[in-house]
ZAPA-31722 format. One record per residue (C-alpha): residue number from 0; residue in three letters; chain; x, y, z. Coordinates in nm, 3 decimals. Layout:
{NUM "ALA" "A" {X Y Z}} ...
***
This chain:
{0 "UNK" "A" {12.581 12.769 14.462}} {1 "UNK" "A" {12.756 12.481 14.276}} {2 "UNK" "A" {13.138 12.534 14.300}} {3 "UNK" "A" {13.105 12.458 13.894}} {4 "UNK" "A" {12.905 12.781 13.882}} {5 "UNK" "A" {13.148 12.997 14.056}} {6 "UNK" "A" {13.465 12.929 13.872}} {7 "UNK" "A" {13.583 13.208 13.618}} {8 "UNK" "A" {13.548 13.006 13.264}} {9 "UNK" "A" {13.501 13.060 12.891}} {10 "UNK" "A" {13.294 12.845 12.710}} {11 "UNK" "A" {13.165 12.748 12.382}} {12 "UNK" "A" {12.818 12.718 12.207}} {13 "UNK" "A" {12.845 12.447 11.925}} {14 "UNK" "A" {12.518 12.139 11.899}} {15 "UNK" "A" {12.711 11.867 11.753}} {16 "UNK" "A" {12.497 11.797 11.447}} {17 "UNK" "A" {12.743 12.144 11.360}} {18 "UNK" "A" {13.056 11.967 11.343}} {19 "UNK" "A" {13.155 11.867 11.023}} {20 "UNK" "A" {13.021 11.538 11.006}} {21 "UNK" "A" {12.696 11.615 11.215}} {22 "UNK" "A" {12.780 11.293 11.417}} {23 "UNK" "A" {12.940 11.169 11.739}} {24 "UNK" "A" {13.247 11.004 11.549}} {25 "UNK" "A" {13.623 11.060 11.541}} {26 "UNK" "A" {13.501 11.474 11.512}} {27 "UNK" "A" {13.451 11.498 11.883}} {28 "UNK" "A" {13.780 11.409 11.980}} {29 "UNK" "A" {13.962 11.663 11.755}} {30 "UNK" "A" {13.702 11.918 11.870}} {31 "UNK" "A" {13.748 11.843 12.242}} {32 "UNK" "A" {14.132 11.885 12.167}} {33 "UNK" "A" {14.096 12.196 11.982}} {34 "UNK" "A" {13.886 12.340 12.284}} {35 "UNK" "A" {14.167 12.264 12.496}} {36 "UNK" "A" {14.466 12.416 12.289}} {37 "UNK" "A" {14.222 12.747 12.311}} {38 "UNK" "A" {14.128 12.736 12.670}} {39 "UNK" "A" {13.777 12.690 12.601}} {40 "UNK" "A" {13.671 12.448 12.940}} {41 "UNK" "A" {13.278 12.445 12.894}} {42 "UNK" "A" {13.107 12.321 12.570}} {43 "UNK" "A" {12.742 12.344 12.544}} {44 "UNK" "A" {12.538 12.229 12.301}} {45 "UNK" "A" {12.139 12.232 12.267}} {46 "UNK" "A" {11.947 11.950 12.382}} {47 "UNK" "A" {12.059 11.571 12.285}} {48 "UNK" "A" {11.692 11.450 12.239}} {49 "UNK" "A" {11.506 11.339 11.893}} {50 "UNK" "A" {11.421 11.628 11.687}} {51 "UNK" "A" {11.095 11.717 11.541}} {52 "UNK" "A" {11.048 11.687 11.174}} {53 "UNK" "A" {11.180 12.067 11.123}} {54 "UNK" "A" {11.511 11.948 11.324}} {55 "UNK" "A" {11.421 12.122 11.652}} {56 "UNK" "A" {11.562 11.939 11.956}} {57 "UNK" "A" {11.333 12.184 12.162}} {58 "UNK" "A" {10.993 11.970 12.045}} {59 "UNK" "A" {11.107 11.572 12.110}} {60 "UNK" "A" {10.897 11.285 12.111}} {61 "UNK" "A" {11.103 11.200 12.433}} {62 "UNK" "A" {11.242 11.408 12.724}} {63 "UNK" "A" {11.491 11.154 12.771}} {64 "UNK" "A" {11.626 10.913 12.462}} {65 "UNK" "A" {11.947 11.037 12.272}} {66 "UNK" "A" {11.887 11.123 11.946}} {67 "UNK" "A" {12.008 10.821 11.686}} {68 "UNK" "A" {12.061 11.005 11.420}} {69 "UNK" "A" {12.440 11.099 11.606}} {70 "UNK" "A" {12.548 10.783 11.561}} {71 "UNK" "A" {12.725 10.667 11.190}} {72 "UNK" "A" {12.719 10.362 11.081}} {73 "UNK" "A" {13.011 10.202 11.218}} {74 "UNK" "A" {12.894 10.308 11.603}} {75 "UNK" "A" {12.516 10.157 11.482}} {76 "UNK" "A" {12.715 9.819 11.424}} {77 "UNK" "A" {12.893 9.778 11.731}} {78 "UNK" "A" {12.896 9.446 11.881}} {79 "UNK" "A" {12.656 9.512 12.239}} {80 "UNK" "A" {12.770 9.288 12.591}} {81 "UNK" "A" {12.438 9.102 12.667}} {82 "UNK" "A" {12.513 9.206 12.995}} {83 "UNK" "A" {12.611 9.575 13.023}} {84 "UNK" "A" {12.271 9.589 12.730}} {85 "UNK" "A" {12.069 9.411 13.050}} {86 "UNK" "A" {12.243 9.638 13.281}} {87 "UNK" "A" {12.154 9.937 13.100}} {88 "UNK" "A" {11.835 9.819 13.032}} {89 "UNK" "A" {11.782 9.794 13.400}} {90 "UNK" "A" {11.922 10.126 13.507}} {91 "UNK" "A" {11.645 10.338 13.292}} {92 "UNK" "A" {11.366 10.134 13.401}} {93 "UNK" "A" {11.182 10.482 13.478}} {94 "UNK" "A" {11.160 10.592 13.061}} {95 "UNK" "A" {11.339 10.332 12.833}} {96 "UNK" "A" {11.065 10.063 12.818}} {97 "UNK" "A" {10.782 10.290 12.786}} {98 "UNK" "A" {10.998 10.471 12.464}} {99 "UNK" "A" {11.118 10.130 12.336}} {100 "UNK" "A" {10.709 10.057 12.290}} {101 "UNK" "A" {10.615 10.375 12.194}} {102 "UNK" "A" {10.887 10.386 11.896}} {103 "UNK" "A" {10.741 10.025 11.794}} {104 "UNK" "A" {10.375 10.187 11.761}} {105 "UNK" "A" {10.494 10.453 11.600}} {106 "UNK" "A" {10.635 10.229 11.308}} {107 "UNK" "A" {10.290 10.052 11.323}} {108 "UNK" "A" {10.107 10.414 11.303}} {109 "UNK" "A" {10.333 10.616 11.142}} {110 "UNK" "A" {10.085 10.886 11.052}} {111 "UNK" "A" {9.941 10.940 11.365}} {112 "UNK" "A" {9.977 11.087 11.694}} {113 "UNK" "A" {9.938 10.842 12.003}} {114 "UNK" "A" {9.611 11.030 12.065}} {115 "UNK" "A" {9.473 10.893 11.757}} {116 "UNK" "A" {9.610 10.515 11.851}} {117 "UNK" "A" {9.350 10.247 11.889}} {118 "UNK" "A" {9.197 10.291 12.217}} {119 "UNK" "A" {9.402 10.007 12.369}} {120 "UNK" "A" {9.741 10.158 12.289}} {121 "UNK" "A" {9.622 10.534 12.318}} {122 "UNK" "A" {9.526 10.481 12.690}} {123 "UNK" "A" {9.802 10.183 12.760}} {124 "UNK" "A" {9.576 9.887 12.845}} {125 "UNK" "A" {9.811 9.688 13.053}} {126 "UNK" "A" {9.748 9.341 12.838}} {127 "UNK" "A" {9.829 9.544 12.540}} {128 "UNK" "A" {10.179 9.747 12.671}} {129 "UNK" "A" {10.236 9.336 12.810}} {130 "UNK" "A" {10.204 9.200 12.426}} {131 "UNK" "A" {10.438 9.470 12.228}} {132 "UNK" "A" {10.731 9.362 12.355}} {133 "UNK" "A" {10.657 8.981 12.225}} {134 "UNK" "A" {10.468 9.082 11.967}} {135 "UNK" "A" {10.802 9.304 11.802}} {136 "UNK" "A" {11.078 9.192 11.956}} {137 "UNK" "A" {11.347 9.305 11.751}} {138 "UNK" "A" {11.192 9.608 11.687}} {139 "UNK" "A" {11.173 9.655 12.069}} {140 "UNK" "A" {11.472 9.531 12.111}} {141 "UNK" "A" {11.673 9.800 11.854}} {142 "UNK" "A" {11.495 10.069 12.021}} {143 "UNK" "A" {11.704 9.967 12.366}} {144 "UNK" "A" {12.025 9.914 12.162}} {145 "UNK" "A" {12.069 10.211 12.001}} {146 "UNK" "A" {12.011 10.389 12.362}} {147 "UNK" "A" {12.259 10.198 12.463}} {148 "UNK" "A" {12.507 10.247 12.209}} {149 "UNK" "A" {12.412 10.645 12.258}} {150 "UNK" "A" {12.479 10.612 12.621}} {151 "UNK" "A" {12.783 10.437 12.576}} {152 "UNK" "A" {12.984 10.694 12.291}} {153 "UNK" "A" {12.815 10.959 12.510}} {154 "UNK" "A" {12.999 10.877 12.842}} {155 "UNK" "A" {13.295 10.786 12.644}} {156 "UNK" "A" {13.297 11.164 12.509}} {157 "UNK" "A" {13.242 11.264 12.874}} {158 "UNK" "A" {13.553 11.131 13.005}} {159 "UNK" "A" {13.747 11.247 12.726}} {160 "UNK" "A" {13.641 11.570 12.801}} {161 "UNK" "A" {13.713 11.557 13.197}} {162 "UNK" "A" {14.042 11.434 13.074}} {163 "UNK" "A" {14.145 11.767 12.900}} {164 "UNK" "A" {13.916 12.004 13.207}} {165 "UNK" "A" {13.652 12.046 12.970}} {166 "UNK" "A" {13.280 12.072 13.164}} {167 "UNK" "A" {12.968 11.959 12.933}} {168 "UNK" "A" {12.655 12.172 12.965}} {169 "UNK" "A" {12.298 12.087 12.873}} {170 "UNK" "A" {11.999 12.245 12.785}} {171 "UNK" "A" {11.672 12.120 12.900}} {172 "UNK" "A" {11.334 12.282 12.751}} {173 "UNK" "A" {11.109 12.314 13.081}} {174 "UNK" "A" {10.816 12.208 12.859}} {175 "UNK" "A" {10.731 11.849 12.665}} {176 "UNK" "A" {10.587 11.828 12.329}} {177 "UNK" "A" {10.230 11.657 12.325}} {178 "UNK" "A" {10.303 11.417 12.096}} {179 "UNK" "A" {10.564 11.253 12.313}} {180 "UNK" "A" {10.586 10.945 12.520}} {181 "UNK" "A" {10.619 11.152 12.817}} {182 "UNK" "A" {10.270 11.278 12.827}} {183 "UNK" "A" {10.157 10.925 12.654}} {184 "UNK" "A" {10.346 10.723 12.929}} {185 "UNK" "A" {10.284 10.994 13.226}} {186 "UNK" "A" {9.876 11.132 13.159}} {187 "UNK" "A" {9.838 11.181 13.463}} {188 "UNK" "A" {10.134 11.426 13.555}} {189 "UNK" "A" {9.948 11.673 13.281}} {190 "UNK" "A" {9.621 11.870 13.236}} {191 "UNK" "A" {9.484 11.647 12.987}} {192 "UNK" "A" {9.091 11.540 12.961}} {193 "UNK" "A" {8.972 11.182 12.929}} {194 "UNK" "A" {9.111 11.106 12.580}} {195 "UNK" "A" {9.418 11.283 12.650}} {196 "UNK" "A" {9.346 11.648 12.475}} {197 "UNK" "A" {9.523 11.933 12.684}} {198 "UNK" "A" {9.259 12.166 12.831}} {199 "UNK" "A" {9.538 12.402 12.858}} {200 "UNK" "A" {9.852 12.470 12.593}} {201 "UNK" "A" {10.163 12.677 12.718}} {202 "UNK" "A" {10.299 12.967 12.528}} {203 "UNK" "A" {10.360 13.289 12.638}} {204 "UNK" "A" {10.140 13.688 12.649}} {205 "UNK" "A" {10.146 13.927 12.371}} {206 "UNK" "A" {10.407 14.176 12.380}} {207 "UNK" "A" {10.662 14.399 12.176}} {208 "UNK" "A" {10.741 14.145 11.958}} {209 "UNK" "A" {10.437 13.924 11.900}} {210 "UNK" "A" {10.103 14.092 11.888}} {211 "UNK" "A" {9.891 13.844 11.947}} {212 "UNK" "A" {10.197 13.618 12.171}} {213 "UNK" "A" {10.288 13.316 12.146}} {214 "UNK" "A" {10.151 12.956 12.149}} {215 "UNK" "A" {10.357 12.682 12.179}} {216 "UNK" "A" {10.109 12.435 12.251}} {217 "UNK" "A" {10.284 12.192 12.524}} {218 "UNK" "A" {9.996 12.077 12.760}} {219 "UNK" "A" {10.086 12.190 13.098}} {220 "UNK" "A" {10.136 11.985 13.409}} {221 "UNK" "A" {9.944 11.905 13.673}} {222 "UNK" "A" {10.171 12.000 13.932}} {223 "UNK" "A" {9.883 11.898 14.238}} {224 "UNK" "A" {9.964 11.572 14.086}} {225 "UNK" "A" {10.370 11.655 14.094}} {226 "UNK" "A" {10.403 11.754 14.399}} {227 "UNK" "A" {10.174 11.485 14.536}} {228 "UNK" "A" {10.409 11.197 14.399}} {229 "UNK" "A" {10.721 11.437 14.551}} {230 "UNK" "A" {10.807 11.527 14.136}} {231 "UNK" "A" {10.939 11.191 14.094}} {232 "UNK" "A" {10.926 11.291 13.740}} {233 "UNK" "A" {11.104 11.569 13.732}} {234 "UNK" "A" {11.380 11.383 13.941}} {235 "UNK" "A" {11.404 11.117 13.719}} {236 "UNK" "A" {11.452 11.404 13.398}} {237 "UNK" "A" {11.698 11.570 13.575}} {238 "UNK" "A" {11.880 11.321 13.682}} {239 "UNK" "A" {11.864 11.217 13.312}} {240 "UNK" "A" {12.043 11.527 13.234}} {241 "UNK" "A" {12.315 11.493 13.495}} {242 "UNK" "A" {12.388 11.174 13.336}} {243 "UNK" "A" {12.491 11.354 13.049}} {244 "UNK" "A" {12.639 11.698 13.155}} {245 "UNK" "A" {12.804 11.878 13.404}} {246 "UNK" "A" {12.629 12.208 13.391}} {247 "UNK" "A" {12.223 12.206 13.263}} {248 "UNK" "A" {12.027 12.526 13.165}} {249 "UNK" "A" {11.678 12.521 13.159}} {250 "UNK" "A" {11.508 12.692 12.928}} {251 "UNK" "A" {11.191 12.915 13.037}} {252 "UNK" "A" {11.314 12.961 13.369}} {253 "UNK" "A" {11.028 13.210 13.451}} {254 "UNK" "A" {10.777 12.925 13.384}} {255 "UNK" "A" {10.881 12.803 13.745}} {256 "UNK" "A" {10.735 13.119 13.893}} {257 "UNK" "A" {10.406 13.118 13.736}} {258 "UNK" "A" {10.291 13.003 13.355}} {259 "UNK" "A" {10.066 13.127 13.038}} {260 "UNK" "A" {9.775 12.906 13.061}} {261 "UNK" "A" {9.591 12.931 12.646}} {262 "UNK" "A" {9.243 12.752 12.686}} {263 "UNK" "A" {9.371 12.520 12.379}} {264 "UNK" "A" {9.065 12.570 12.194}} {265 "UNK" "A" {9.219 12.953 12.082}} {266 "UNK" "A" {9.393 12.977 11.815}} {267 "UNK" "A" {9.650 13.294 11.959}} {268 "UNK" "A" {9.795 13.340 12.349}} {269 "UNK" "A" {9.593 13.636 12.359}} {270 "UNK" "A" {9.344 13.498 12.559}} {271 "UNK" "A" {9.557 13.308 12.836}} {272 "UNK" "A" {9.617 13.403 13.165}} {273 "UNK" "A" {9.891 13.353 13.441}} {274 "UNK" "A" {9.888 13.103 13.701}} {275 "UNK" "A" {10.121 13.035 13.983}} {276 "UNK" "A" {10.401 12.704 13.959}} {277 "UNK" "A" {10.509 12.557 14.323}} {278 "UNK" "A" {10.847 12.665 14.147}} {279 "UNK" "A" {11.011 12.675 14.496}} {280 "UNK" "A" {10.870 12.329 14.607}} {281 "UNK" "A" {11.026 12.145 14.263}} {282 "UNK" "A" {11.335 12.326 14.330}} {283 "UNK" "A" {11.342 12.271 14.635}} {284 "UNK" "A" {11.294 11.861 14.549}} {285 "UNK" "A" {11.582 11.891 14.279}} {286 "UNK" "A" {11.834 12.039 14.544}} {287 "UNK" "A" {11.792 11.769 14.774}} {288 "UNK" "A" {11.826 11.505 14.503}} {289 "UNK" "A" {12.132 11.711 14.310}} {290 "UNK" "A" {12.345 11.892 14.605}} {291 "UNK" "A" {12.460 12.240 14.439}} {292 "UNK" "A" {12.172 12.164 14.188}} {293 "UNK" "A" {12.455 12.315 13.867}} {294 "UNK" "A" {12.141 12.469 13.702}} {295 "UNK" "A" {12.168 12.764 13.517}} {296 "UNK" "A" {11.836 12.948 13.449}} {297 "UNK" "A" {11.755 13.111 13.124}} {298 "UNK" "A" {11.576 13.414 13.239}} {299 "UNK" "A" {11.549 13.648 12.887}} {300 "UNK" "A" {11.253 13.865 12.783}} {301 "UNK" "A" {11.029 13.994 13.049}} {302 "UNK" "A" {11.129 13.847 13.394}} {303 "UNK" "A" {10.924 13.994 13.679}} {304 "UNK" "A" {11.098 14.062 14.016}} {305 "UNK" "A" {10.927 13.720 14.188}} {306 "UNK" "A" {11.086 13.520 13.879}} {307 "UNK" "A" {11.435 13.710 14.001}} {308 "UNK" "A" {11.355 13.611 14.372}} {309 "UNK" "A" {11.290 13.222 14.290}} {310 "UNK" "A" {11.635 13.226 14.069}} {311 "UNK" "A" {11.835 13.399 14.374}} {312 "UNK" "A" {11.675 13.191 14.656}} {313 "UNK" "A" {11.811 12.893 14.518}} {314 "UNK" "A" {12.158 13.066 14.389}} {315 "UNK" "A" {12.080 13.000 14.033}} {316 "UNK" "A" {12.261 13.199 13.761}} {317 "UNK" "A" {12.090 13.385 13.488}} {318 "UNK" "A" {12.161 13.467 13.181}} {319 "UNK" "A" {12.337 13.800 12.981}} {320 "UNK" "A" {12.341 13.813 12.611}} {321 "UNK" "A" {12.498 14.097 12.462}} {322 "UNK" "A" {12.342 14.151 12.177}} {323 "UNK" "A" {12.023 14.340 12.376}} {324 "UNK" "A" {12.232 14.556 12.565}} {325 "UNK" "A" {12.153 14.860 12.318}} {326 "UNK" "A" {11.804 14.991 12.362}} {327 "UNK" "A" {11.989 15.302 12.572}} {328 "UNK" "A" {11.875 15.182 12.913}} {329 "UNK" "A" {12.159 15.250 13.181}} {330 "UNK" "A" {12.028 14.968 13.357}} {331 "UNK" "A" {11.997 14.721 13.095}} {332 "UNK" "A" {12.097 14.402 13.235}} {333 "UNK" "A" {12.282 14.242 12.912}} {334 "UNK" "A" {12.533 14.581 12.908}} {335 "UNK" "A" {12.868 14.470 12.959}} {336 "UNK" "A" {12.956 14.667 13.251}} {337 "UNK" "A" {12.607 14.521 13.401}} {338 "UNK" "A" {12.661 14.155 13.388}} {339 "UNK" "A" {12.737 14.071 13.717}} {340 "UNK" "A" {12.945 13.735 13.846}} {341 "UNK" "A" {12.644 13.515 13.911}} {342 "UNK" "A" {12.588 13.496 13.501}} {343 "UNK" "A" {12.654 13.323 13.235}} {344 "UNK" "A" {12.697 13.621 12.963}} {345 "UNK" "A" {12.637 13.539 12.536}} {346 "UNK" "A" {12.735 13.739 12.236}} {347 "UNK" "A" {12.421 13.556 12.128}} {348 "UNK" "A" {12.251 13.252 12.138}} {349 "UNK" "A" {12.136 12.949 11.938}} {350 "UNK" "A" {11.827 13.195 11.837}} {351 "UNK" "A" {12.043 13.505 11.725}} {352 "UNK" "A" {12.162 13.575 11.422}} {353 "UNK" "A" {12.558 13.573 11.432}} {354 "UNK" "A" {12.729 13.879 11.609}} {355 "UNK" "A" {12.809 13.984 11.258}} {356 "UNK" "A" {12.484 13.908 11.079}} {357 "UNK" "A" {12.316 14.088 11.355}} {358 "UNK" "A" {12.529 14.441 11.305}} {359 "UNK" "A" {12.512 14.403 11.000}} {360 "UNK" "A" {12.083 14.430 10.980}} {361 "UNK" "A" {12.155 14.740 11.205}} {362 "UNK" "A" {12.058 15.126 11.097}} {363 "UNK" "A" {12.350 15.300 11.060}} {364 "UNK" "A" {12.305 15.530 11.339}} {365 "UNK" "A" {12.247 15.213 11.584}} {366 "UNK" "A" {12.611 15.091 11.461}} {367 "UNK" "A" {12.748 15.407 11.585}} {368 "UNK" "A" {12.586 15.394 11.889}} {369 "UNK" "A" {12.699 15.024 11.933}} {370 "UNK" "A" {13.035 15.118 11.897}} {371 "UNK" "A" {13.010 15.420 12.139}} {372 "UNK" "A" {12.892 15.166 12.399}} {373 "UNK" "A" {13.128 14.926 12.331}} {374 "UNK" "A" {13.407 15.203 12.333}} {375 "UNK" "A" {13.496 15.048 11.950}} {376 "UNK" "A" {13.582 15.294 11.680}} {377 "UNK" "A" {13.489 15.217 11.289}} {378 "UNK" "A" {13.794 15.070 11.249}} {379 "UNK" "A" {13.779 14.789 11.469}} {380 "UNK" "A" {13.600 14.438 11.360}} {381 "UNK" "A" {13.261 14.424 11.558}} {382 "UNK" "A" {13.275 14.017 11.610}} {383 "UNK" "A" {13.637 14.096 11.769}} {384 "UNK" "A" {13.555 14.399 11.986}} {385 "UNK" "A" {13.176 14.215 12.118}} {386 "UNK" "A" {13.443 13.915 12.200}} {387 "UNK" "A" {13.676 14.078 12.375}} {388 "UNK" "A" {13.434 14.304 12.590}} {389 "UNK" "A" {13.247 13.925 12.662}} {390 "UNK" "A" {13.531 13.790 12.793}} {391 "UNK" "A" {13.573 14.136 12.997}} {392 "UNK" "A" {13.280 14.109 13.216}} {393 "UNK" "A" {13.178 13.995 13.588}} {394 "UNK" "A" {13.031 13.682 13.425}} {395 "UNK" "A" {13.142 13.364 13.597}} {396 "UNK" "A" {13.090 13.215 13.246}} {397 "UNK" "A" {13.150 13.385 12.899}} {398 "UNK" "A" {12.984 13.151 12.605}} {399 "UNK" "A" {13.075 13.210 12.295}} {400 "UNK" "A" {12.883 13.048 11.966}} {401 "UNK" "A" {13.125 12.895 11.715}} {402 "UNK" "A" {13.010 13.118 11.462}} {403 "UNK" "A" {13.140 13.416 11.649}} {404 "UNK" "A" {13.487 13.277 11.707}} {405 "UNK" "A" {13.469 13.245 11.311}} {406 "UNK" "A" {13.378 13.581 11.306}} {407 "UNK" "A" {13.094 13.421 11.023}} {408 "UNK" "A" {12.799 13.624 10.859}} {409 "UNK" "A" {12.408 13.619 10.888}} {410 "UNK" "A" {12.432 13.295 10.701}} {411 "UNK" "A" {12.553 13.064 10.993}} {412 "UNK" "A" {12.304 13.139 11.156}} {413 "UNK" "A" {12.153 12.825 11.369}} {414 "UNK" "A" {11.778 12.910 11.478}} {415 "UNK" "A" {11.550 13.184 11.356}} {416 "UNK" "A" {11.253 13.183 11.600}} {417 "UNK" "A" {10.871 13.161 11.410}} {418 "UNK" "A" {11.044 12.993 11.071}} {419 "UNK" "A" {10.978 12.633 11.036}} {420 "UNK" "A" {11.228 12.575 10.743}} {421 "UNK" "A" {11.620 12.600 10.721}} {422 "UNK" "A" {11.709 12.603 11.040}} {423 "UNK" "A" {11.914 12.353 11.239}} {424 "UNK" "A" {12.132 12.281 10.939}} {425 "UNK" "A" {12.440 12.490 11.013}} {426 "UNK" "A" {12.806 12.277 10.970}} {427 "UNK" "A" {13.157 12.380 11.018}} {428 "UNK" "A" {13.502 12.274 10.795}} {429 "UNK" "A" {13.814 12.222 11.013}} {430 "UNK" "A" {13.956 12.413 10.751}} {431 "UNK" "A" {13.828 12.714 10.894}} {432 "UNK" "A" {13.985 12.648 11.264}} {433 "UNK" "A" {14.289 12.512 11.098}} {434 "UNK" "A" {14.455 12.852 11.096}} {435 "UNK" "A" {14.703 12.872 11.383}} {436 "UNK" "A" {14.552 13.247 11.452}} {437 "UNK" "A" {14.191 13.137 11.572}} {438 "UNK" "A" {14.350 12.918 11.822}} {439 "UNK" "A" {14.674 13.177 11.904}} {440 "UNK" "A" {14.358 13.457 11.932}} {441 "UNK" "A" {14.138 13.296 12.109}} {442 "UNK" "A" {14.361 13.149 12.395}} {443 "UNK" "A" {14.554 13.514 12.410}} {444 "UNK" "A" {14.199 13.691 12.517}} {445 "UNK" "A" {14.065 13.413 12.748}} {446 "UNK" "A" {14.406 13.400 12.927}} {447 "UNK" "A" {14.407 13.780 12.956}} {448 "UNK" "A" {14.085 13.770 13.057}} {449 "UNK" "A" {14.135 13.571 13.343}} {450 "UNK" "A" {13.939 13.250 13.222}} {451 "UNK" "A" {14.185 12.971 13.151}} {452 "UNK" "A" {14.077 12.723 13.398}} {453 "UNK" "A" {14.343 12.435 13.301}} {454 "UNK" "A" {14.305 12.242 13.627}} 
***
């Protein structure tokens, strides 16, 4: 296991379009430095990439380009070295031309998908992909820059954080969204027929919470294919990812051990069936390229024992979030007393509502039996006593949204899964850190709680 992965740490959950600008400017720095004054030495945020038009980074229209809407306007009008641009230019050879024409078409067809491109862009006729570039040069050309500039104000942030012992972790969604130069740029890595239609969309079975399941509709890889060409793509994402953080989780982790296969002409999941993933072979590929491989594995919902195996053969942590610990299982593996050292434990995540919110929706007699478990009385504040028995457990790595450090309501909430509106949107005011008590608080518990990793 990564040495990153074994040290005793608390972290915290914040995307940065939740600061108070929503940008990568001068907020960062004062972030980073308020992190540090707490004790807080991991920040994770969800992924960098382009969001979709409901402002979910978790559908992209690339796997790897930053998302320009970080930037303000004084980073978007930085004077560029010819050279380091070239450099840069160079380096990502593997994605950045293939999203620099891509973005151009786009413009040119901005109400359509690439599948509905004129034939000679939708299947990338090489005299065609040769003639964008001339054809639009600036636009090509801003496409590159703004990477760059992203790149740039990225790695700066990166060694500002170093500076002050602050790790940066990632999250990477294991699936691409159609609609994506990935699966425009890459056909051939994905289950697609002759005109680029999936034959089969991911999502997962029906179950407690979803009748008739759910169906994402990402077209699937064709991991023959993958494996055949040693998962130089996957590789290159990852190493994309490195790049940026210290620490990467990747979302669906049980999709490495076998996947939902929906014929895409159904309209539900109902009808899809499992099928195995060479899981251990990509793995497998990643370690050698990525010593240690720092990957945490998100491994919530219904995780079979062989999904368990595949995360422990490679010495990958999983994830605890205590807000399911209370069905009244005794071996419920988000209770606090069950979180064991090779996991990275939650009071919730980016799809919860807030600690508070989510007590708060509770039947009374659920409250009570909250309490009970978390050996809380009715006097004591929920959001502090969930905290404090978070930063109590076996968990290498206690993550804490911003939100619950605020101790905020049902209405900071970030994500709520199956809406399509009014999510995303969720900003702090430094106002509300600016009281000497959250930092005083918050350092007190993670020090007593032996996770103050200074250095």
């Amino acid at each position: 296991m990564s040495e990153l992965l074994q040290q005793r740490r608390a972290g915290v959950l914040l995307h940065p379009t939740s600061l108070p600008s929503g940008k990568l400017d001068g907020d960062v720095e004062r972030w980073l430095d308020f992190m540090a004054d707490a004790c807080l030495s991991v920040w994770q945020v969800l992924p960098l990439v382009i969001p979709d038009h409901t402002g979910s980074p978790y559908q992209s229209c690339s796997a790897f380009a930053a998302n320009p809407g970080l930037l303000d306007e004084e980073a978007l009008r930085r004077e560029v070295d010819p050279q380091a641009l070239a450099d840069f230019y160079h380096q990502q050879q593997s994605w950045l031309p293939d999203f620099a024409r891509f973005k151009v078409l786009r413009q040119r067809y901005p109400e359509c998908s690439w599948l509905d491109w004129p034939q000679r862009y939708r299947d990338r006729d090489p005299q065609a992909m040769a003639e964008l570039e001339h054809e639009s040069p600036d636009e090509f050309q801003h496409f590159v820059r703004v990477q760059f500039l992203l790149d740039q104000r990225w790695q700066q942030i990166r060694r500002y954080a170093a500076e002050r012992n602050i790790l940066m972790f990632g999250d990477m969604p294991i699936f691409v969204a159609l609609d994506s130069v990935d699966v425009w740029a890459n056909r051939g890595e994905f289950l697609l027929n002759e005109v680029g239609q999936p034959n089969l969309v991911a999502g997962v079975p029906p179950d407690y919470f979803s009748e008739q399941g759910q169906r994402w509709g990402n077209p699937h890889y064709d991991w023959d294919v993958m494996k055949g060409s040693g998962f130089r793509w996957w590789k290159g994402r990852l190493q994309r990812q490195f790049d940026w953080f210290d620490i990467v989780r990747l979302d669906h982790f049980r999709g490495l051990e076998a996947s939902w296969m929906i014929p895409a002409e159904c309209e539900t999941a109902i009808d899809g069936h499992w099928q195995q993933v060479p899981g251990a072979e990509l793995l497998g590929a990643l370690r050698e390229a990525n010593p240690g491989l720092p990957i945490v594995a998100e491994d919530l919902g219904i995780i079979t024992p062989e999904v368990t195996a595949l995360r422990k053969a490679f010495e990958l942590p999983g994830m605890a979030v205590l807000q399911f610990a209370f069905d009244g299982s005794e071996d419920n593996p988000h209770l606090p007393a069950n979180v064991s050292t090779d996991h990275v434990a939650y009071s919730g995540t980016h799809d919860n509502s807030t600690t508070r919110g989510w007590f708060t929706s509770l039947e009374e007699d659920t409250r009570q039996f909250v309490l009970q478990v978390l050996e809380g009385s009715a006097d004591d504040d929920i959001v502090e006593l969930l905290n404090q028995r978070l930063m109590e457990t076996s968990a290498f790595l206690a993550m804490l949204p911003l939100q619950d450090i605020l101790g905020l309501g049902a209405e900071a909430r970030m994500n709520t899964p199956g809406l399509t509106e009014g999510n995303w949107r969720w900003r702090f005011e430094w106002q509300q850190l600016d009281d000497v008590d959250v930092v005083g608080r918050l350092r007190e518990l993670i020090e007593r709680t032996g996770r103050c990793h200074e250095g």
